[in-house]
C-alpha atoms as one frame of an Amber mdcrd trajectory, in Angstrom:
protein
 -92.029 -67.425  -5.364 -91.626 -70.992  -6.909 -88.632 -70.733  -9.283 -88.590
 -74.745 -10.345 -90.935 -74.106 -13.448 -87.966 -71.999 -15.135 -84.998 -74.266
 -14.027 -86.658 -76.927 -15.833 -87.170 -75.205 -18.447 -83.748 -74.248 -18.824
 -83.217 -77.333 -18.436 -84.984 -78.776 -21.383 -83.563 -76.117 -23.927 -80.548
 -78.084 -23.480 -82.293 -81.115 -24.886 -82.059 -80.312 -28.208 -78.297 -79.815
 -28.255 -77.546 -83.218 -26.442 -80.498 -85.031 -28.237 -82.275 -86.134 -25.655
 -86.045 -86.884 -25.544 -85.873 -86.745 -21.762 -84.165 -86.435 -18.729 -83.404
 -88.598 -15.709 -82.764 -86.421 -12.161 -81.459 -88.894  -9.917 -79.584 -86.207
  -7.288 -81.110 -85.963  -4.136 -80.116 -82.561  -4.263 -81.110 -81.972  -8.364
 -84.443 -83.749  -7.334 -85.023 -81.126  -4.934 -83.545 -77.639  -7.281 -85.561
 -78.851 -10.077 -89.012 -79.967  -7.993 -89.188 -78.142  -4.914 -89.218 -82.128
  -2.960 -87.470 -81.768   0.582 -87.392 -85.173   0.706 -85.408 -88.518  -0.306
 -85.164 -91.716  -2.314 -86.866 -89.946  -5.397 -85.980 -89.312  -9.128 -87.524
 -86.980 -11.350 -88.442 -87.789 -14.799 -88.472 -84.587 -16.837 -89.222 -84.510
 -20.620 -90.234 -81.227 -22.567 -93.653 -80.613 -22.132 -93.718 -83.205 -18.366
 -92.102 -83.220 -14.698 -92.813 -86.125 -13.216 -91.420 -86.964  -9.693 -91.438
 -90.660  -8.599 -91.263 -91.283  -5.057 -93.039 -94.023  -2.569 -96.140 -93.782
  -0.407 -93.971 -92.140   2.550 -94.047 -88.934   0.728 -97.728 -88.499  -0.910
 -98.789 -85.942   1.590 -95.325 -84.226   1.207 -95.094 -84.357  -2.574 -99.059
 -83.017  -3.248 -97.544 -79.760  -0.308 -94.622 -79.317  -1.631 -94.899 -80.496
  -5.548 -98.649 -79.632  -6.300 -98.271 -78.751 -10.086 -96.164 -81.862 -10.702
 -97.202 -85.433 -12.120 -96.055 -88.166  -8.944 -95.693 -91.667  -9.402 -95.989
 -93.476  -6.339 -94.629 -96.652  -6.119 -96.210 -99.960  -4.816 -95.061-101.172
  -1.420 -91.784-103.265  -2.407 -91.589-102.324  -5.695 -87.792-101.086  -6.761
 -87.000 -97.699  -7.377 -85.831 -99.275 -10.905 -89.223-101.180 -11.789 -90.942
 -97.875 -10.989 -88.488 -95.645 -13.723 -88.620 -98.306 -16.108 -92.669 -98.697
 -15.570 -93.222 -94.833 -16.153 -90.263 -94.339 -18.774 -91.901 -97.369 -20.405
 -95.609 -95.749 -20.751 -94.291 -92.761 -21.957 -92.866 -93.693 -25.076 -88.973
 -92.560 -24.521 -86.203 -94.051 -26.935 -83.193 -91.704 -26.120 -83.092 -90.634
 -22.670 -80.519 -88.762 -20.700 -79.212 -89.346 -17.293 -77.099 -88.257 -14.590
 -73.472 -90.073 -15.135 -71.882 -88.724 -11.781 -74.916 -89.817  -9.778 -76.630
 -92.939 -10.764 -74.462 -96.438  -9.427 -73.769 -98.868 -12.067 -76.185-101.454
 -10.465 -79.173 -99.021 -11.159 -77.474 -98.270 -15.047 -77.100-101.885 -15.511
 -80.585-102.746 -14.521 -81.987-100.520 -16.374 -80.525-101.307 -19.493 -81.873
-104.520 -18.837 -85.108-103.499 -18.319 -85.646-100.807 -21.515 -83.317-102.132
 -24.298 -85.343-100.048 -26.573 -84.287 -97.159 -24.656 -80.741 -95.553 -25.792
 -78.754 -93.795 -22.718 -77.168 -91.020 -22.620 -75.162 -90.157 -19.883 -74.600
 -86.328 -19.127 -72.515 -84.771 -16.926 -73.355 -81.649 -14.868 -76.382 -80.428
 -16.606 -78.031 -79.465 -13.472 -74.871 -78.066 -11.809 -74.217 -75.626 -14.289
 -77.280 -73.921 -13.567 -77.490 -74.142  -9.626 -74.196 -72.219  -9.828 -75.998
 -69.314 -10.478 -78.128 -68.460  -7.496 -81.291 -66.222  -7.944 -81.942 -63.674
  -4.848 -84.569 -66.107  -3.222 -80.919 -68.823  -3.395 -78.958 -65.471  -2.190
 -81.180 -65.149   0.565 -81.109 -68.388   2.097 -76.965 -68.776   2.141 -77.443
 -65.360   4.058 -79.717 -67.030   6.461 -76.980 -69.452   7.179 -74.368 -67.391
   7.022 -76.502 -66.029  10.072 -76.911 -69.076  12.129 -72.940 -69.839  11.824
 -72.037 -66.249  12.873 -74.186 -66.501  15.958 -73.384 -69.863  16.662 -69.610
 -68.856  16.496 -69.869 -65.976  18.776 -71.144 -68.004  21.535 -68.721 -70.464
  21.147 -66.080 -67.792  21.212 -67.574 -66.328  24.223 -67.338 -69.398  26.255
 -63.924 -70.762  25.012 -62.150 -72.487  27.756 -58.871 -74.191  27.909 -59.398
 -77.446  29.718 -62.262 -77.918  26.738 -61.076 -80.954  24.243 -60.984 -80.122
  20.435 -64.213 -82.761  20.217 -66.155 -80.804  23.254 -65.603 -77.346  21.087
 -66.931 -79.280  17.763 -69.801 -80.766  19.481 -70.780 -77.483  21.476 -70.749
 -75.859  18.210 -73.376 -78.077  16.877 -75.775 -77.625  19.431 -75.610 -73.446
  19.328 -76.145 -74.129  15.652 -79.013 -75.728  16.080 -79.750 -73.602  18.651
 -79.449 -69.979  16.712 -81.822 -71.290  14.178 -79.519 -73.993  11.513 -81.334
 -77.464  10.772 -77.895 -79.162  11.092 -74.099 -78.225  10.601 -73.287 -77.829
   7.036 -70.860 -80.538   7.758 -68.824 -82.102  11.237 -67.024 -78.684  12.327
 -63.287 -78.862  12.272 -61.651 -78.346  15.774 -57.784 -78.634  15.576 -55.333
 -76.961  17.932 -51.903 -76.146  17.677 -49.804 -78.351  15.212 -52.824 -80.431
  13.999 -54.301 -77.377  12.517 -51.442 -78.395   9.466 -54.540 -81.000   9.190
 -56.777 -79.349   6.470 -59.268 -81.710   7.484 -58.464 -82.865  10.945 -61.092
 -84.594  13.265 -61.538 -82.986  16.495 -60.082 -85.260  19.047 -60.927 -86.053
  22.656 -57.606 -85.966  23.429 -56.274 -82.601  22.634 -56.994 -79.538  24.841
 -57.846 -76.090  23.726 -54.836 -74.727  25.918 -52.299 -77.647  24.483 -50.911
 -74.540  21.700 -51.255 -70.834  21.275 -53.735 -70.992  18.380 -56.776 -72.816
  17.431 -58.423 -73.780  13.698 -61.887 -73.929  13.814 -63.805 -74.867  10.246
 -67.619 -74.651  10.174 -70.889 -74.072   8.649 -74.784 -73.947   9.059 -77.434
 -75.817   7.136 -80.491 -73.868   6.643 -83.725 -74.100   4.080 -81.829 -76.137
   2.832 -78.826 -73.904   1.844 -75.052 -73.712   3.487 -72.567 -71.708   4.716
 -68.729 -72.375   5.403 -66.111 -70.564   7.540 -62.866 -70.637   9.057 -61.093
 -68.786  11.526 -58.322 -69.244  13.679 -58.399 -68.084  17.082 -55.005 -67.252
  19.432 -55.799 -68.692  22.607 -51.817 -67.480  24.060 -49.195 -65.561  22.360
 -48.576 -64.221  18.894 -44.979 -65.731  17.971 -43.031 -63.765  15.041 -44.255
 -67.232  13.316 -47.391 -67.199  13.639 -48.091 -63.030  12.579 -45.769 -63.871
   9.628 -47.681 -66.782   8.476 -51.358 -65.496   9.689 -50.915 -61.729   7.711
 -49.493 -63.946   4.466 -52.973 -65.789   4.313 -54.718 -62.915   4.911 -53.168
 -60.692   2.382 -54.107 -63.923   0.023 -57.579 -64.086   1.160 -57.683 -60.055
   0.450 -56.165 -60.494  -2.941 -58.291 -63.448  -4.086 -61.237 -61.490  -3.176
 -60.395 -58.413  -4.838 -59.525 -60.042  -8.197 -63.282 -61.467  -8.198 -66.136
 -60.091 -10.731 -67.637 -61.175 -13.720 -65.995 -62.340 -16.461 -62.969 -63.116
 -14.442 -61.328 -66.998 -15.172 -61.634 -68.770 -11.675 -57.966 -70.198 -12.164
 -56.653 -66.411 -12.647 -58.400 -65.606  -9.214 -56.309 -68.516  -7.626 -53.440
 -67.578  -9.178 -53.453 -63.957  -7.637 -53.969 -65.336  -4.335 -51.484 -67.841
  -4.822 -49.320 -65.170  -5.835 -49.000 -64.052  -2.242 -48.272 -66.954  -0.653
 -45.686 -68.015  -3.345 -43.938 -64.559  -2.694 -43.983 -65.048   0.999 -41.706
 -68.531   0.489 -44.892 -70.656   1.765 -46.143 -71.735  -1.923 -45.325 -75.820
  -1.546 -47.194 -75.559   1.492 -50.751 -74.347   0.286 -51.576 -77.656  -1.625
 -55.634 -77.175  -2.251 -57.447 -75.052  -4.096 -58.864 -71.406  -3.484 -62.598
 -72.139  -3.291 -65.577 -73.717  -4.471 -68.784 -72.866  -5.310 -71.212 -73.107
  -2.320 -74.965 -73.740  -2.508 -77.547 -76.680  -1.992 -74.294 -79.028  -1.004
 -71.798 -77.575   0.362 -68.981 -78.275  -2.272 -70.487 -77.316  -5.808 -69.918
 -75.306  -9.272 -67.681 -73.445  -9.886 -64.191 -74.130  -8.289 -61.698 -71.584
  -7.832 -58.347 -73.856  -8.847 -55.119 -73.453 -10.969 -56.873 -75.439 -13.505
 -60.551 -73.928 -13.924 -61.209 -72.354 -17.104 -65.081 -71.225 -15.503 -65.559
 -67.722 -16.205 -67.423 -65.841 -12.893 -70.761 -64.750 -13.542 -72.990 -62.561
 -11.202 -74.760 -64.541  -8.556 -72.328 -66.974  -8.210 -71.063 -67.725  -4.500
 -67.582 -68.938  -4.003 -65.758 -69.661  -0.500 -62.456 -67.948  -0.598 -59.843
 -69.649   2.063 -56.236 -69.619   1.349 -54.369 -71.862   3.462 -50.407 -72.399
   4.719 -49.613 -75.834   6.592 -46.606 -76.021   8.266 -45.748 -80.126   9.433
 -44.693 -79.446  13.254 -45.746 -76.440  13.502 -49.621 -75.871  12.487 -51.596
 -74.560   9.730 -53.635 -71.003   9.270 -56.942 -70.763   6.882 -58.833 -67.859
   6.837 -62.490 -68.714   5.092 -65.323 -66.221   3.675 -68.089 -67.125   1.903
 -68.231 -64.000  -0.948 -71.310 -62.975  -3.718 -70.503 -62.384  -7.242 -72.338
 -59.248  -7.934 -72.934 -57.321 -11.604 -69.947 -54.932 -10.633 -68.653 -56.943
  -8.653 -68.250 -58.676  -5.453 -69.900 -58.626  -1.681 -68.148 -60.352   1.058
 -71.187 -62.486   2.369 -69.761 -63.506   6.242 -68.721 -60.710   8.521 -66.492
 -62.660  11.671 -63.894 -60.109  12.382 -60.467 -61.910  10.941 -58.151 -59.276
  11.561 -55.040 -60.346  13.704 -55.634 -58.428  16.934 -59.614 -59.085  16.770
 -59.398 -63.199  16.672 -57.017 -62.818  20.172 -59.467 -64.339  22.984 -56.026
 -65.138  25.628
């Protein structure tokens, strides 16, 4: 079922309230929520009563299969994206017109003005956003699909886990069994980091580092799918369980547990952090989980809402939230235990299933 025609509207009831004639979509990824477009370098031009996508000649055959109940504007061969909006914005009569303010460069703002000076702009911040953070079942469905392909992908790589394998041959193997169990892409380049570089929240899998260098292993991935995410973590003990490490390891997961349980609608995000946090803080680790609890996760794999000490977003059913507490210990190595969890109408449903508990991630 095609769901654009009521996210634009939705869209244009909040016209009225930031009095706007029209709105300018220049987010690959709003482009595609709001059209139904798989492809790139296009804007959508959306008034009241008008969706108009404008694209170039690559993407006629696409846009009429993909968009066929929306107005395209194909611009000429050379002409810039900017001639083309100010062309169409130009013929149909706009004076106040809205626009994306986190996603359109200066340059194009600049030009633009330069090109309408009748035209006043407004820029508007996270119009779009606000309502992709709610996913409807057909959204729901497709994170599951990914969730899918990363699960797979993960118990393969589990399965042949060796040693003498660098942290860059683990992230690139898990690529290919991504693409292989189904995933157009990784969500984003896996995180491989072994041992003390796992205190790296975001470490790059190096060449250098071997899989049997340290007792434990991070491993931070996702799957891209039609054309929705997924995002996990898990770490995986590759020798012995120290005092440490069990100490450290049942702290985040008692903080993952926690967060989880305080989600469901109508709970503040910041009070969900805050109960995880709670845990960690008790446990004498709290300077060392510096990031937030979560973010929304969707189209991109980083989006509305955020679940942080200071957001005031109020959980709503059909939101879906990543929930990974983390403790990173210089010199020693960090733990992060990820899950990628459904806001339901009583609710919550833990969306990834990869066993986390500490005697099922032991593969020495």
């Amino acid at each position: 079922m095609d769901r654009t025609p009521q996210r634009r509207e939705k869209l244009a009831r909040t016209f009225k309230a930031d009095r706007i004639e029209a709105f300018l979509v220049s987010s690959a990824a709003n482009v595609s929520y709001l059209s139904g477009f798989s492809g790139d370098d296009s804007t959508l031009l959306l008034t009241r009563n008008r969706a108009i996508v404008l694209s170039d000649g690559r993407y006629t055959t696409q846009l009429q299969q993909e968009c066929p109940g929306l107005e395209h504007h194909i611009r000429q061969v050379g002409q810039l994206m900017v001639d083309a909006i100010a062309e169409v914005v130009d013929k149909i009569g706009v004076r106040r017109l809205g626009f994306e303010a986190s996603a359109m460069s200066v340059a194009d703002f600049e030009a633009l003005k330069e090109k309408l000076p009748g035209v006043e702009w407004v820029g508007l911040k996270d119009r779009v956003e606000v309502l992709r953070a709610i996913k409807d079942k057909d959204e729901v469905a497709a994170i599951r699909e990914a969730i899918g392909f990363a699960e797979r992908a993960f118990a393969m790589l589990r399965a042949g886990l060796r040693g003498t394998e660098s942290e860059k041959d683990v992230a690139d193997a898990l690529e290919g069994y991504l693409r292989r169990c189904g995933a157009s892409a990784a969500s984003f380049p896996p995180i491989v980091a072994v041992g003390r570089r796992s205190a790296l929240p975001h470490a790059r899998p190096s060449p250098d580092v071997r899989i049997g260098e340290a007792d434990f292993v991070l491993v931070d991935w996702g799957a891209s799918g039609r054309p929705y995410k997924s995002d996990l973590t898990r770490v995986l003990v590759t020798g012995k369980v120290t005092p440490k490490f069990e100490k450290v390891y049942r702290t985040v997961l008692a903080a993952q547990e926690r967060g989880i349980a305080a989600i469901r609608p109508g709970v503040i995000a910041r009070d969900v952090d805050a109960e995880a946090r709670s845990v960690i803080e008790e446990a004498g680790f709290g300077r060392f989980f510096d990031h937030g609890l979560g973010h929304g996760l969707g189209m991109d794999i980083h989006e509305a809402p955020r679940l942080r000490r200071n957001s005031d977003v109020r959980l709503q059913p059909g939101m879906v939230v990543t929930v990974e507490p983390g403790i990173y210990l210089p010199d020693w190595g960090g733990i992060r235990i990820e899950d990628d969890v459904l806001v339901t109408p009583d609710g919550t449903e833990v969306l990834t299933h990869v066993p986390k508990s500490l005697d099922s991630v032991r593969v020495a």
